[in-house]
C-alpha positions as CSV (number, residue, x, y, z in Angstrom):
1,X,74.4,-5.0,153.1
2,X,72.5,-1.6,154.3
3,X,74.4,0.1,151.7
4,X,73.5,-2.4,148.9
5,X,70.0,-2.1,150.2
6,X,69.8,2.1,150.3
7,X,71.7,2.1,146.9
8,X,68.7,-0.3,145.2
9,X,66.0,2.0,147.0
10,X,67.7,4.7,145.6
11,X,67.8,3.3,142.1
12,X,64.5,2.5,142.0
13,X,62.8,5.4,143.0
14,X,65.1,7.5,140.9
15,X,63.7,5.3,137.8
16,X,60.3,5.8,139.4
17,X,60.7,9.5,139.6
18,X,62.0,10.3,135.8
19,X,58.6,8.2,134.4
20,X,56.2,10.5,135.9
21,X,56.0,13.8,133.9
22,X,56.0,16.7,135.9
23,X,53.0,19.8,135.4
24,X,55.7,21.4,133.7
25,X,56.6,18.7,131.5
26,X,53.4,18.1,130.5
27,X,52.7,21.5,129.7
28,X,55.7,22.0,127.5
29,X,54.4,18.8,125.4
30,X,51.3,20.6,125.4
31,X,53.2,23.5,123.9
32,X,54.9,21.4,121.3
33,X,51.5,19.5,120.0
34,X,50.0,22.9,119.8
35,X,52.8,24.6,117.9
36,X,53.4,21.1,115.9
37,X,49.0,21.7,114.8
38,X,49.3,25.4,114.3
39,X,52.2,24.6,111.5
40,X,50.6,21.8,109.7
41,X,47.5,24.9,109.9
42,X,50.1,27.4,108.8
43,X,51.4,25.3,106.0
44,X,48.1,24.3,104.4
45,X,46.9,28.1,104.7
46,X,50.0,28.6,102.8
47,X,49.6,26.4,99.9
48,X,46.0,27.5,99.6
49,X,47.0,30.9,99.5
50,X,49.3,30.0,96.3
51,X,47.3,27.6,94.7
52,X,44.3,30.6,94.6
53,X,47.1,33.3,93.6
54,X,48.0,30.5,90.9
55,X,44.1,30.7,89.7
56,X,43.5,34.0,89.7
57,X,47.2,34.6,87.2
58,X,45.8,32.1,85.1
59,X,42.9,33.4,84.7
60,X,44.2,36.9,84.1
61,X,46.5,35.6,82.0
62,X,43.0,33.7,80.0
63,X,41.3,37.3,80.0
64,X,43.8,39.2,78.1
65,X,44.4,36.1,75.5
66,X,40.5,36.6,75.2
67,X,40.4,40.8,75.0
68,X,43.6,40.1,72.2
69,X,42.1,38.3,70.1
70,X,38.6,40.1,70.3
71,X,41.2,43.2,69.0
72,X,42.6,41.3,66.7
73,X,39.3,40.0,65.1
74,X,37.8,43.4,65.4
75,X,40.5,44.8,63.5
76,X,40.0,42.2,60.2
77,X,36.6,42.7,60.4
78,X,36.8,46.7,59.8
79,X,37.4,48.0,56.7
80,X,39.8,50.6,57.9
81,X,43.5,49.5,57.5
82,X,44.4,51.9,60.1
83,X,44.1,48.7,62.7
């Protein structure tokens, strides 16, 4: 019986024991959060980053179609043929 006893109050605090995080358990799921919100950060920054690269190629892209066809209208305009 004292065995069957010691073995239950051995049971039960080992159960009791693994459901109450540690300081350093609770600072590695610190950790984690913090790295899990600096990727999400990372990731937007990212897209932003591309998305404004995208822009700013389309709109170079815009400019040149613009400056060509200034040429090209520049050129019927003239009288000189050279164009």
């Amino acid at each position: 019986m004292k065995h069957i006893l010691a073995l239950a109050f051995t049971t039960i605090f080992a159960v009791t024991a693994c459901e109450q995080d540690g300081p350093a358990e609770r600072l590695g799921e610190d950790i984690d959060e913090a790295a899990s919100s600096l990727q999400g950060s990372a990731s937007d920054a990212a897209d932003r980053l591309q998305d404004a690269a995208s822009d700013v190629g389309n709109s170079i892209e815009d400019a040149a179609t613009d400056a060509g066809n200034a040429i090209e209208d520049a050129c019927e305009d003239a009288t000189d043929s050279d164009c």
